[in-house]
N, C-alpha and C positions, 0 to 999 in steps of 0.2 A: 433070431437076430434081426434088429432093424436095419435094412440096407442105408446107405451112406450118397448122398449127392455129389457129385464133383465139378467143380469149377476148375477151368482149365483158363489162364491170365489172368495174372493177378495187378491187372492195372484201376483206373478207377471202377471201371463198370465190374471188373473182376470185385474189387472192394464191398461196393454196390451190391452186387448178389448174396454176397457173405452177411452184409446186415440184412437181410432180406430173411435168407436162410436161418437166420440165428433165432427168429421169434418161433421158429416151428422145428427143428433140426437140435438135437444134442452133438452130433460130429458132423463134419465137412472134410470133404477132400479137397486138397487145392496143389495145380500143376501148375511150375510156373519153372523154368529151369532157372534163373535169375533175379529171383523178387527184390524188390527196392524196400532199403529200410524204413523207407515213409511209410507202404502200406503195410508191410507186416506188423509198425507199428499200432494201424488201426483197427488189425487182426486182433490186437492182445488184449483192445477194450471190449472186444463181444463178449457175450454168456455164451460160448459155444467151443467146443473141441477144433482146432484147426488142425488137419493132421496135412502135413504139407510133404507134397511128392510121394505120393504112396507108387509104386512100382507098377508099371504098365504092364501087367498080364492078365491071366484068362482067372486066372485067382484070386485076383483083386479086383478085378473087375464083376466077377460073382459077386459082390456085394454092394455094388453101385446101382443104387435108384434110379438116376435121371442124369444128365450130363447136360453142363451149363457155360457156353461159350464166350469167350471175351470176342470183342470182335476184328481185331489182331492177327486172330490164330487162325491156321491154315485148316480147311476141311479134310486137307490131305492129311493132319496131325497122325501118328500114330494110334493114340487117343478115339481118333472117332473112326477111323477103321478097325479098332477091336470092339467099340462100340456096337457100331453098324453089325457085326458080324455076330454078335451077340443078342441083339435086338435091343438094347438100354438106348431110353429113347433122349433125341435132345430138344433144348428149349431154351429162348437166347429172353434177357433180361423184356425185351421189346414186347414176344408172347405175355408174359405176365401181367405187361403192364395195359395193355389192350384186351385182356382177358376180365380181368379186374377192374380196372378204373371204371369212373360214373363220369366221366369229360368227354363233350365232343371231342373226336380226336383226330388230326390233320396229319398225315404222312408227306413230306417235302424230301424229295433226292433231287437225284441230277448230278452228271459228272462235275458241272461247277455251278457255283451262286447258291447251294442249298442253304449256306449258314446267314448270308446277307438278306435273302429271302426270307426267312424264319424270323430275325431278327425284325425285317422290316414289319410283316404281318405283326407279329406282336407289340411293336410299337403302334400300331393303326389301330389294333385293337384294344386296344389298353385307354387310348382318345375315347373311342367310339362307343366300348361297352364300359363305363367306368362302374357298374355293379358289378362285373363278370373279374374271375380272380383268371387271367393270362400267363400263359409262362410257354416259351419257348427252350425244349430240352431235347434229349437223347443227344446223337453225335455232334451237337454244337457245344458239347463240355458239359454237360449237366445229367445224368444218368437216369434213366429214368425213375427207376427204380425208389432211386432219393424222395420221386413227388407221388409216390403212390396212396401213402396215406395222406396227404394234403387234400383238400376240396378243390381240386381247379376244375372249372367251368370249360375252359379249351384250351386244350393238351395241343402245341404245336412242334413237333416230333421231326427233327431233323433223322433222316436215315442213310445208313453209307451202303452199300453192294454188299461189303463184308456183315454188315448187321442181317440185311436182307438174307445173304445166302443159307443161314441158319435157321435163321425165324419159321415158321412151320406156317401161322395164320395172321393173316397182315389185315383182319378186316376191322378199317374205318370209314369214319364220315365222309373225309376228303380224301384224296391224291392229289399230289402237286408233282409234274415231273418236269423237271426245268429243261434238262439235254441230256445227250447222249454222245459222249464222241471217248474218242479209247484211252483207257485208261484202266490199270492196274489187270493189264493183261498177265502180267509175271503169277497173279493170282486166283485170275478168273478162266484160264487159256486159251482164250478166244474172246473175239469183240459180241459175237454171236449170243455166247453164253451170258457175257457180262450187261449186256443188252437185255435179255430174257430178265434177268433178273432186276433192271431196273422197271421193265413196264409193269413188273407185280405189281407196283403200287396201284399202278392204276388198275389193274384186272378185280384185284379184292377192295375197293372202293367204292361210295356212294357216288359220290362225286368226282369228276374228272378235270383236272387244269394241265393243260400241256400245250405243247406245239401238233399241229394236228397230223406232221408225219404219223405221230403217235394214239390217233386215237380208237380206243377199242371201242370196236363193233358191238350195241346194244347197251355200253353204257352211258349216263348224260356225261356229254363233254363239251368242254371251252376252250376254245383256241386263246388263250392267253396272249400271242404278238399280235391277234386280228381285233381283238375283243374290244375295245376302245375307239372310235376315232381318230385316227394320231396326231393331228395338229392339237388337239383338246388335250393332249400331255406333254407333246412337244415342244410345244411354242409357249408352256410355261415357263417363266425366267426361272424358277426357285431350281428345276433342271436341267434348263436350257447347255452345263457345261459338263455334264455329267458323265462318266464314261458310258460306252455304246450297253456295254454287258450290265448292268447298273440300271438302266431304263428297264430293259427286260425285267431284269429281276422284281420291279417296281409295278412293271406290270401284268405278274401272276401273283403279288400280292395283292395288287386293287382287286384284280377279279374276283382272291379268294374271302376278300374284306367283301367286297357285295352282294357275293353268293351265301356268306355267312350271314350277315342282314337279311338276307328272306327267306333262307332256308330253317335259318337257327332259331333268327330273333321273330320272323313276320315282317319285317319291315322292307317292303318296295320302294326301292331308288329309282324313281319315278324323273328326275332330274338330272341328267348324266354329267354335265356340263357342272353342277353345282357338288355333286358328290364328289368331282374329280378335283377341284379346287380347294375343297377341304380338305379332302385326304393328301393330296400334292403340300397343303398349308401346313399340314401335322408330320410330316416325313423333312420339311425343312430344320427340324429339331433332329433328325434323325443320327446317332453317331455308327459311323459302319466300325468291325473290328479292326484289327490293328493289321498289314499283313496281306490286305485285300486293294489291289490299285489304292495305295496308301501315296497321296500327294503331297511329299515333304518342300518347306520351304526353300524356295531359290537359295542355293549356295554359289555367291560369285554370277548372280544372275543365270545361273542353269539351272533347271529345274529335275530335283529329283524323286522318283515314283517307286516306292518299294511294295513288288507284284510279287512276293515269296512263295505266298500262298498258288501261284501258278503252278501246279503240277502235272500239266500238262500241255500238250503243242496246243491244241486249241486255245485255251484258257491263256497263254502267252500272244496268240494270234488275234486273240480280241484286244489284246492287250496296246498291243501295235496298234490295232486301228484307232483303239483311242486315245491316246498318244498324238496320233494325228492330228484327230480331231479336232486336240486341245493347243494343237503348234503346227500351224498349215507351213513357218517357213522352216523352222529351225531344223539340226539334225537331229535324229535320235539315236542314240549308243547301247546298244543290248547285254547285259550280261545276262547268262541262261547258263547252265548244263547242269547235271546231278545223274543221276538215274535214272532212264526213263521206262524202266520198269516192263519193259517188253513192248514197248508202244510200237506200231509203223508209223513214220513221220511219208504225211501222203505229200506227197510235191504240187498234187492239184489245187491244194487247198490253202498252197501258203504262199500265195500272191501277196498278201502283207509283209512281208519282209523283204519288199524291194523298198517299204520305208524307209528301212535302217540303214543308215549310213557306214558303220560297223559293228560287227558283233563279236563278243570278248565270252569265249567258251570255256567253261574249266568244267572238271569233275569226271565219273569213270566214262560215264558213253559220250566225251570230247568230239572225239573224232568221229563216230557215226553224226551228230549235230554237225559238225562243221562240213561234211560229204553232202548232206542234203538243205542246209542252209546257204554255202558258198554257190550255190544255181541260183541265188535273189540277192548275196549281197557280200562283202566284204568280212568275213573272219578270222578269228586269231584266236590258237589256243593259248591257256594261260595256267598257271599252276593250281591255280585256287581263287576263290571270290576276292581275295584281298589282292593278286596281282594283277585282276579282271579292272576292278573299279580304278586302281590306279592308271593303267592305260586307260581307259575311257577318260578320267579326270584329264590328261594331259590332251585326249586328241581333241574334247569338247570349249566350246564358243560360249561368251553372253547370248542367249536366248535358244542353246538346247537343249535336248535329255538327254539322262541319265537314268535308266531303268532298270531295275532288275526283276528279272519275269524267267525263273527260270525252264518253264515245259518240261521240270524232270522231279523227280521227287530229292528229298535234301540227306538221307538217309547216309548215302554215301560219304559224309563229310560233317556231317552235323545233327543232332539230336533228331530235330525238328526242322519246320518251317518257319517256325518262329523263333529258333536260334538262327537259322540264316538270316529271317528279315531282319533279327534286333542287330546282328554281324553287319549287316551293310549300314543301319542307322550308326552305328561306334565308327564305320568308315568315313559316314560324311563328318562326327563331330570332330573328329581328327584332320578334318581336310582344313 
């Protein structure tokens, strides 16, 4: 009897694998306690057996090949400790596609800015090499798996901790590692761990881009915040108003645009000055997604910032600063709270939030946010994002903010990040 593969989440990348599996597979297992009628729909167009929720025992599991992670799902699953204990080995859609694939191939993490980052590089690259076929995929929405039989020339490969922690061999051209600071401890159980597992990139990598707390011993690395001159990007108008977390991001993609040029192409940037002005020329077309320090038009002359995508204290604490940046007099008005997923909120570190004039906290860890926020500034719990923005609305002036950045994940209250960011954009059209 020919053993049976199993996929365990059945979301896109879950979907993803099943057409994968289906060119070479006559059955598939698939675990999902929940599955959504969109994908099963997509299930029912493969040439393949989908046998859905077969029973987690020692009996069922004697006929499993290989076991294939969505990246969702917990290592702890029950799943992969009868796995483990079995020896059926596992392998997350990422292995595959870095196994296979003929593309240079760039791995990008980092607790925040991996999607903007990705984005960014393949816009620059897409200018620069216009023979070269570009695509920016994995956790920025695009599975990998989808572009494997494509010809792309360089593969830009957003990766999350949860993809990471599965994947067995990460070895590529590039590592891109933006930050580090805590998050999705409820998952990883420690900062320690979840740490470990972001430097992989850079350990099984040719190339190295990061900040150089991070850089490994014996491999070539770039300090990406030092690498440039800064007044030679700074003192460019095109992002003279940029948020502060935004420049960075901006530049560990120039670095990875220049290293790509001589590593890839042969071609020496002999000019820094000149290279920096093109590439800064070609990023003013640039659109960021939706979600990310999203600068909505003055309502009533206050200016409002939808930062959803903030899921975490840090990533809310850039947030702040740039906010600032962008309004030396005005107040700014914070809504924040959700789940903050086991995070420690460090007090050392959040000197930025004596900006805020007040902070409008709702969702389940309220009250831990408003214990360790109320030492920098003014807060108020609130029932919900909607009685958040309202009080803010009413205590706000012509010429301040209106933010929402919340430092927690949205899980608590809402699908996504992106049901919460669209939820406060329906807030202001109502205002």
């Amino acid at each position: 009897m020919n053993k049976i593969p199993l996929i365990i989440g059945l979301g896109k990348t879950g979907v993803s694998l099943a057409k994968y599996l289906s060119k070479s597979e006559e059955s598939i297992y698939i675990l999902d306690s929940s599955p959504s009628d969109k994908f099963l729909r997509e299930l029912n167009d493969l040439d393949v057996d989908c046998i859905l929720n077969p029973e987690v025992s020692a009996r069922t599991f004697d006929s499993i090949s290989i076991i294939y992670p969505s990246p969702g799902i917990s290592m702890e699953h029950d799943a992969f400790m009868l796995a483990k204990s079995l020896n059926i080995p596992i392998q997350t859609d990422i292995d595959i596609f870095l196994k296979n694939s003929r593309s240079y191939n760039i791995l990008v993490t980092g607790t925040n800015g991996k999607t903007t980052t990705a984005s960014m590089l393949e816009h620059l690259l897409r200018e620069y090499l216009k023979n070269n076929f570009v695509s920016a995929i994995g956790n920025i929405g695009k599975p990998v798996l989808d572009s494997l039989d494509q010809k792309i020339d360089i593969a830009i490969i957003e990766i999350s901790s949860f993809q990471i922690e599965a994947s067995s061999d990460l070895d590529s051209e590039m590592g891109i590692l933006l930050n580090i600071e805590e998050d999705h401890i409820d998952r990883h159980r420690s900062f320690e761990i979840y740490k470990s597992l972001k430097t992989r990139v850079l350990k099984e990598s040719s190339l190295n881009i990061s900040k150089v707390d991070y850089e490994i011993e014996g491999k070539q690395f770039h300090d990406y915040e030092n690498y440039f001159p800064e007044d030679s990007i700074l003192n460019n108008p095109i992002i003279e108003s940029w948020p502060v977390h935004d420049v960075l991001n901006l530049k560990a993609a120039l670095v990875a645009l220049k290293l790509i040029l001589q590593h890839k192409e042969g071609i020496n940037v002999t000019n820094i000055n000149s290279f920096l002005d093109k590439a800064i020329g070609i990023i003013a077309s640039f659109k960021k997604q939706p979600h990310r320090f999203e600068v909505i038009e003055r309502i009533n002359d206050i200016l409002h910032i939808n930062d959803s995508k903030a899921t975490n204290f840090d990533a809310t604490l850039k947030c702040i600063e740039s906010c600032r940046n962008m309004n030396e007099e005005g107040n700014i008005f914070l809504i924040c709270g959700g789940d903050l997923k086991g995070q420690k909120l460090n007090r050392k570190n959040a000197s930025h939030l004596k900006e805020v004039n007040k902070c409008f906290i709702y969702g389940k860890d309220k009250e831990i946010l408003k214990e360790v926020f109320s030492s920098f500034t003014n807060c108020f719990c609130c029932d919900d994002l909607d009685s958040a923005y309202l009080l803010a609305k009413e205590e706000s002036r012509n010429g301040d903010i209106i933010v929402l950045s919340p430092a927690c994940s949205s899980t608590d209250m809402f699908t996504d990040y992106r049901e919460r960011g669209d939820r406060f954009k329906e807030l202001l059209k109502q205002s």
